[in-house]
C-alpha positions in Angstrom: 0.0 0.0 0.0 1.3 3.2 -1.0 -0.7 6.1 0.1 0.2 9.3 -0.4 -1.5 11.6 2.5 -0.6 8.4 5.0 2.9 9.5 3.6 2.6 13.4 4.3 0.9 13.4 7.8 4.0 10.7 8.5 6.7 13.1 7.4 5.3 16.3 7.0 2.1 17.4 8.6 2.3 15.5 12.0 5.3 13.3 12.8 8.1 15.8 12.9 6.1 17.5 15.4 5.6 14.4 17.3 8.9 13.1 17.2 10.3 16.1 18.8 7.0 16.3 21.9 6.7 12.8 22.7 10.1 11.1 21.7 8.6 8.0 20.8 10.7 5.0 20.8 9.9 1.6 19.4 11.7 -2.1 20.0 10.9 -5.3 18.4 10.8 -3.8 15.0 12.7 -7.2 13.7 9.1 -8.9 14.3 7.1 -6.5 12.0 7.9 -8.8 8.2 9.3 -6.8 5.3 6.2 -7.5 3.4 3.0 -9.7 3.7 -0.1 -9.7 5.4 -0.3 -9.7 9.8 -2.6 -8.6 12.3 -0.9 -5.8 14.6 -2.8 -6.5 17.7 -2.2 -3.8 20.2 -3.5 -2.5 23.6 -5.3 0.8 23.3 -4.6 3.6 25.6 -5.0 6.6 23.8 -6.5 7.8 20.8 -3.0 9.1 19.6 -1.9 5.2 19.8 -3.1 5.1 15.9 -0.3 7.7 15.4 2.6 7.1 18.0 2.7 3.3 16.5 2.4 4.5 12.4 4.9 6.9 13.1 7.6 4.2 14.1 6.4 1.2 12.0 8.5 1.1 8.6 5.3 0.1 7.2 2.0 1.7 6.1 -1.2 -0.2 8.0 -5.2 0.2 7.9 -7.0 0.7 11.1 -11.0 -0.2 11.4 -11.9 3.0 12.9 -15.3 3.2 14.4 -18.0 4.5 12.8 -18.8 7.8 14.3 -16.1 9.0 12.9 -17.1 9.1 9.7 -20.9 10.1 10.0 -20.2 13.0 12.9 -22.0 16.5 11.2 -20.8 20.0 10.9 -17.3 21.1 10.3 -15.4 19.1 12.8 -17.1 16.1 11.3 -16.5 16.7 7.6 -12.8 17.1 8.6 -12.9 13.6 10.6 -14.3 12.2 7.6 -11.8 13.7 5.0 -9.2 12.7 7.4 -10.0 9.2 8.1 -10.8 8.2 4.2 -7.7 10.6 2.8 -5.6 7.8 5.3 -7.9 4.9 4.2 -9.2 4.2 7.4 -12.1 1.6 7.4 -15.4 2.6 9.1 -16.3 -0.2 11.9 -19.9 -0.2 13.6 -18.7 -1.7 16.9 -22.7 -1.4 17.7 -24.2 -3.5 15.2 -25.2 -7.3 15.8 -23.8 -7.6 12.2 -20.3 -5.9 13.5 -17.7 -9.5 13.8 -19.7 -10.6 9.9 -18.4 -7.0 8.9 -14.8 -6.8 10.4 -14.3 -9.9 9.0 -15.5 -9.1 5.3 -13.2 -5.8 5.7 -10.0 -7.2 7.4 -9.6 -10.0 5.0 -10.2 -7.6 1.9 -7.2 -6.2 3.4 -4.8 -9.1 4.5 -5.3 -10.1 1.2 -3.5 -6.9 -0.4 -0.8 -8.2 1.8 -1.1 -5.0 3.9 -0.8 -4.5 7.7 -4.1 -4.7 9.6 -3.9 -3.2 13.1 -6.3 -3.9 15.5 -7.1 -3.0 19.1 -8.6 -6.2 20.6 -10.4 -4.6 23.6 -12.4 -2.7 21.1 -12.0 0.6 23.2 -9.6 2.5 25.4 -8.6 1.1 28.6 -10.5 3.0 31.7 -7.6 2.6 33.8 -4.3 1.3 31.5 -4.6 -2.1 32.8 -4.8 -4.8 29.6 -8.5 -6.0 29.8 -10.5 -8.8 27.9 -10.0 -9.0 24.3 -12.7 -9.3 21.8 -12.8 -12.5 19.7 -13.0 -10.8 16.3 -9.2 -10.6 15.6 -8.2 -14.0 16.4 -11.2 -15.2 14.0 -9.8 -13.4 11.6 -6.6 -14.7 12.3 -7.8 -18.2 12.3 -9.6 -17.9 9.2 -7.1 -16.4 7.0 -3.6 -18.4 8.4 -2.0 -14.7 8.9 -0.2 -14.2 11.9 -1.0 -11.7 14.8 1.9 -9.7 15.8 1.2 -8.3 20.0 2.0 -4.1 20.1 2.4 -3.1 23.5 1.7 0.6 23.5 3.8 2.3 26.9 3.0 5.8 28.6 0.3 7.0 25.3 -2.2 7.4 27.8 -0.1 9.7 30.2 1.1 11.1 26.7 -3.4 11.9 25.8 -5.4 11.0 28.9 -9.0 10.0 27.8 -10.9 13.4 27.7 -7.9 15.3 26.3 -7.2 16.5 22.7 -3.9 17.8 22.5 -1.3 15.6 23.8 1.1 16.3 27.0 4.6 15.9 26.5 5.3 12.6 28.0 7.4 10.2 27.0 5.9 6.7 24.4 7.6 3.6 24.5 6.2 0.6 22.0 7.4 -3.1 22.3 6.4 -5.9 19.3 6.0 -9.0 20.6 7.4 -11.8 18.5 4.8 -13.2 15.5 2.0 -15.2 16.6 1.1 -18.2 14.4 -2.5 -18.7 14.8 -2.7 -22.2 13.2 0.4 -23.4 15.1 -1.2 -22.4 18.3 -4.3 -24.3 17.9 -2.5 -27.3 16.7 0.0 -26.9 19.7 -3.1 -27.5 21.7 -5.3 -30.2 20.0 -8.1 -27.1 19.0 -9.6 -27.3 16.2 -9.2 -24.0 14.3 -12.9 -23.3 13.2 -14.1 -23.2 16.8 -15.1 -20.1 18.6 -13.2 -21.7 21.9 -9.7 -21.5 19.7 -10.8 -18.1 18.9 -11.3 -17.5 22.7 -8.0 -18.9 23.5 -6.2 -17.3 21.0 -7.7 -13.6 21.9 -6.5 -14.5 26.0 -3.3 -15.2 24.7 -2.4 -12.4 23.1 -4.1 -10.3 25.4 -2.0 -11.8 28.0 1.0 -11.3 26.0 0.5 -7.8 25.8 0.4 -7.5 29.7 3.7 -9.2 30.2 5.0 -6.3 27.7 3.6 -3.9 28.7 3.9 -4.7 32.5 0.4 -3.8 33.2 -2.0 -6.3 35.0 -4.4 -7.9 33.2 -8.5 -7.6 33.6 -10.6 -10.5 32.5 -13.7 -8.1 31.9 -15.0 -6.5 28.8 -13.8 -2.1 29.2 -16.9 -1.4 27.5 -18.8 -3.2 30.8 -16.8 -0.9 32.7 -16.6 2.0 31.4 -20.2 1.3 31.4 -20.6 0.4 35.1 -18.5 3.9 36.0 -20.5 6.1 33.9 -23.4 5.0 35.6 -21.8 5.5 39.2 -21.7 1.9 40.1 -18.0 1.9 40.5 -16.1 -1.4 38.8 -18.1 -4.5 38.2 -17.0 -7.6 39.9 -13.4 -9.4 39.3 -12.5 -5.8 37.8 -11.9 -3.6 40.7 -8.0 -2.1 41.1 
């Protein structure tokens, strides 16, 4: 994939700027293939994680961005919209009972380019920066299509844009790739058969467990949607989630 505004907010329009406020630093690069398909599977802490991360991968990559952002009205939302197709960006209804039929359809339209899909399995941004329960459509994906799933452990972006913020702080962002995950080769490992939703299950807790040994952060075997739910409401952390 070769697109041209991906290439000018890179090197021109934002990263510079970046580079300078948030010294971003990135290990593991060595796991990220030259070329080919994989599923960048990262932890999401920030909305600025889908720039600190393109910023330091040698690579160009499609995010499923939800779909708000692309159907938001006025000015602000035209410019979200120019902005998120101009850096083909590919709308996601995380909403719909349709949405796992839809990512699926999208992400392999993708893989099959033999571009780089990235993916935040807990399907929103972490309430707390703890790592918490990852949603099963990536590893189907993963399953389905034999392409491997690659953990990104994304360090300090949320001190860097704390949920409610727009304009980052200048704090420091670490990343960490994991080594390649090979989805088949993990079910075999483990006598699963690959078409089942339990293999899908184990393969989503082992990534997501994988990126809290990188990351160092504990990990939280509860949706962040049901919690971020359960705060907004005043009901403090559900049960088996609380600090």
């Amino acid at each position: 994939m070769n697109n041209k505004w991906y290439w000018v907010f890179k090197h021109v329009i934002v990263g510079p700027f970046l580079h300078v406020y948030n010294r971003p630093e990135i290990t593991g690069l060595d796991n990220i293939p030259a070329t080919g398909p994989a599923i960048m599977a990262s932890n999401h802490q920030a909305v600025m994680d889908s720039f600190y991360f393109p910023l330091k991968c040698p690579r160009q990559m499609v995010f499923p961005a939800k779909a708000e952002y692309f159907t938001a009205p006025g000015l602000k939302g035209d410019f979200k919209r120019w902005f998120f197709k101009a850096l083909r960006q590919i709308p996601l209804d995380r909403d719909a009972g349709n949405a796992l039929d839809s990512l699926r359809s999208t992400a392999k339209q993708v893989l099959d380019e033999g571009t780089l899909l990235s993916i935040y399995p807990e399907g929103t941004r972490s309430p707390d920066g703890r790592i918490y329960k990852g949603k099963v459509g990536m590893a189907v994906v993963a399953l389905e299509t034999g392409v491997p799933v690659i953990p990104v452990a994304m360090i300090g972006s949320r001190d860097a844009n704390p949920i409610g913020t727009t304009f980052p702080r200048p704090k420091k962002v670490r990343m960490q790739v994991g080594e390649p995950i090979d989805p088949i080769a993990f079910a075999a490992e483990r006598g699963l058969d690959p078409e089942s939703r339990e293999t899908a299950r184990a393969l989503t807790d082992h990534v997501m467990h994988t990126l809290s040994e990188l990351t160092g952060q504990p990990y939280v075997d509860v949706y962040a949607k049901e919690v971020k739910e359960s705060l907004a409401a005043g009901k403090g952390y559900p049960k088996g989630a609380e600090p």
